[in-house]
N, C-alpha and C positions, 0 to 999 in steps of 0.2 A: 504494500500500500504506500508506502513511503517513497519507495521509487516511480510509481505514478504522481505522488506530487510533485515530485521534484521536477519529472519532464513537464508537468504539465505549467509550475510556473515558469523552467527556461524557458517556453513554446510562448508563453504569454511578454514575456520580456521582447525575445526575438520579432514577435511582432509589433511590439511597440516602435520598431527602429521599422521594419519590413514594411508598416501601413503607411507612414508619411512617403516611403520612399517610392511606393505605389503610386500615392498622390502628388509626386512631384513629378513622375513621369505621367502624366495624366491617364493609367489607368481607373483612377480611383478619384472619387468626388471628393470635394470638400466634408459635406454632409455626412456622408457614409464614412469617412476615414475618422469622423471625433465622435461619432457613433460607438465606431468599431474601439478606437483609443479609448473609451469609456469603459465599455463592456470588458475589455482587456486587463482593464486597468484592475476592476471589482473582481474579476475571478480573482488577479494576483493578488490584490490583497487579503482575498477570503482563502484562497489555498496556501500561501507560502507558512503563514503562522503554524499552519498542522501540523508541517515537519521541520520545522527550523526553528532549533532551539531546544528541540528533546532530547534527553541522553537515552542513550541505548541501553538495556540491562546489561549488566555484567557477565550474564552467562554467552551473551552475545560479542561483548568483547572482545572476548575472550581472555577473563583474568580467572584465577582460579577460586575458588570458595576459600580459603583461607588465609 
């Protein structure tokens, strides 16, 4: 689970740079691209917290019980 957050906030990041660059080559509308930078923006806020900033158990570590 953890490792679908993670791709899914770099994927949200990546298109934070990828949507303007749409809309500078005019495939992409003005409208549609702070649409899209919006929508991008709330996932990454709402996903990145999940996983960032948790520590892993120890058995996962790999340290040992003693």
């Amino acid at each position: 689970m953890r490792t679908i957050l993670k791709t899914l906030s770099l994927s949200m990041l990546v298109l934070t740079v990828l949507l303007p660059s749409l809309y500078l080559f005019d495939i992409l509308g003005e409208t549609a691209m702070k649409w899209a930078l919006l929508l991008v923006t709330l996932v990454w806020f709402a996903v990145t917290p999940l996983w960032m900033g948790r520590r892993q158990p120890a058995s996962q570590r790999g340290h040992s019980g003693t």
